[in-house]
GUDO-948371 format. One record per residue: x, y, z of N, C-alpha, C in turn; residue in three letters. Coordinates in steps of 0.1 Angstrom, whole numbers, padded with zeros to 4 digits, always signed. Example, Ala and Ser with C-alpha at 12.3 -4.5 7.8 and 13.67 -1.06 7.14 Angstrom:
BEGIN
+0132-0057+0078+0123-0045+0078+0132-0033+0078ALA;+0128-0022+0071+0137-0011+0071+0129+0000+0079SER;
***
This chain:
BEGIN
+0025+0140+0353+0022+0137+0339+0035+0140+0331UNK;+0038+0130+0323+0050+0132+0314+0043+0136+0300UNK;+0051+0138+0295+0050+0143+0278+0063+0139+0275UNK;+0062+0129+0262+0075+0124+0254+0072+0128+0241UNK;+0082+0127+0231+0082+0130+0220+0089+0118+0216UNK;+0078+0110+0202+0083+0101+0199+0089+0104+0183UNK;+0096+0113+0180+0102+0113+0168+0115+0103+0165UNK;+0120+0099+0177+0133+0092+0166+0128+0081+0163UNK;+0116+0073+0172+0115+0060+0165+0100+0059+0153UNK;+0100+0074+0152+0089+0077+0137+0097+0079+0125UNK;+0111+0087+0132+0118+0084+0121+0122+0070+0114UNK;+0130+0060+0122+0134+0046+0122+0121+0042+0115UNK;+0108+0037+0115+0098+0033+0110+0097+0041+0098UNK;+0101+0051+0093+0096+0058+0084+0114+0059+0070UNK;+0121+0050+0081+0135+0053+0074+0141+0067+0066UNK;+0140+0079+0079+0140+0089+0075+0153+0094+0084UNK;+0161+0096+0079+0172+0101+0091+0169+0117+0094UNK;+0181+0121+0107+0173+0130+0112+0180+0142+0104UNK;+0190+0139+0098+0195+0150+0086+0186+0154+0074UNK;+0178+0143+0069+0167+0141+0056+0157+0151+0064UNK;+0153+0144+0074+0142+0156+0085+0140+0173+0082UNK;+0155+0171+0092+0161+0190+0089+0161+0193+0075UNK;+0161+0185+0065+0165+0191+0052+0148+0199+0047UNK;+0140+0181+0050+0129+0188+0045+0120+0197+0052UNK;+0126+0201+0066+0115+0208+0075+0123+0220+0069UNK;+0133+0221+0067+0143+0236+0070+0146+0238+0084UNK;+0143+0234+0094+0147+0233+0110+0160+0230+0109UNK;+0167+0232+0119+0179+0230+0123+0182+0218+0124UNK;+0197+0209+0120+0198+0197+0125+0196+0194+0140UNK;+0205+0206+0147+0206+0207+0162+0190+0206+0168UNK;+0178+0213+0162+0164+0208+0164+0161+0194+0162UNK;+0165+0191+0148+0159+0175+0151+0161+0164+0162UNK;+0176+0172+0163+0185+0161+0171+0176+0163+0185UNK;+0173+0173+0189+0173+0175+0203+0156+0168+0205UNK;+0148+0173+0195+0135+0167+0194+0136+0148+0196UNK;+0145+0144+0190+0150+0130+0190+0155+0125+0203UNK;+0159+0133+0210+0167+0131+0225+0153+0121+0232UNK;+0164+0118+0247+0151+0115+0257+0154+0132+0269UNK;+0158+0141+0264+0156+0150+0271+0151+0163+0268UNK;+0138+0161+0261+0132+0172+0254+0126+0180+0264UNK;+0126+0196+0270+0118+0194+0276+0111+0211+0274UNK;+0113+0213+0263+0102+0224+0256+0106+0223+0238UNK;+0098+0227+0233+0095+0225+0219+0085+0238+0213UNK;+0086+0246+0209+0073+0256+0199+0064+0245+0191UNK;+0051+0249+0197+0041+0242+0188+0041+0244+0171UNK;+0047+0253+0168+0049+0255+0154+0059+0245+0148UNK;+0068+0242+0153+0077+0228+0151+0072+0219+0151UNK;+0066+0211+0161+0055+0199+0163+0046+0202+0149UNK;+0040+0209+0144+0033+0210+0133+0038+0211+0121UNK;+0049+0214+0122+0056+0213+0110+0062+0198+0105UNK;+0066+0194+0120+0070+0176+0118+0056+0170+0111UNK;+0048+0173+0120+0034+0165+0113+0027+0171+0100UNK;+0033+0178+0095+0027+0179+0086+0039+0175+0074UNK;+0051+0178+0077+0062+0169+0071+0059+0154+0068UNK;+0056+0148+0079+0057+0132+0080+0045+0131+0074UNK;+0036+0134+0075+0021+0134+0070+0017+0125+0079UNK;+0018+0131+0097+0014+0121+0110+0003+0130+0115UNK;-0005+0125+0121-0013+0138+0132-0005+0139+0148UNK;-0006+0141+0154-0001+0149+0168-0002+0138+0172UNK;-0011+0128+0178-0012+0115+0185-0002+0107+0181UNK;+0001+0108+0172+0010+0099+0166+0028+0102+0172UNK;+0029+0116+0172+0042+0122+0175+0043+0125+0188UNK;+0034+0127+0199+0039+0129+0210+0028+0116+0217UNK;+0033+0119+0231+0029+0099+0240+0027+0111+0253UNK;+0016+0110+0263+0015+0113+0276+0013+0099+0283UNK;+0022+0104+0294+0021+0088+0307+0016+0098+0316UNK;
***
């Protein structure tokens, strides 16, 4: 089972760059960026929660299991 994180292309739909992101999360650019990667391959659930509550997404929305 995979787990992806679909932030860069929530950002792109949402026309939010990933510097605007870090600005308004307070996270690190180096966080956004890496959440943005295709090689994510741990994340703190407190981050994940803070994107979604940032973007005003629920969880389904931000991460994809295959």
């Amino acid at each position: 089972m995979a787990i992806r994180v679909k932030l860069r292309q929530l950002l792109e739909q949402k026309r939010i760059s990933q510097r605007e992101l870090a600005r308004m999360t307070g996270l690190r650019a180096s966080t956004v960026n890496h959440l943005c990667s295709n090689n994510v391959d741990r994340v703190y659930l407190e981050t994940l929660e803070l994107v979604c509550k940032t973007l005003n997404i629920s969880i389904d929305k931000l991460i994809e299991i295959d």
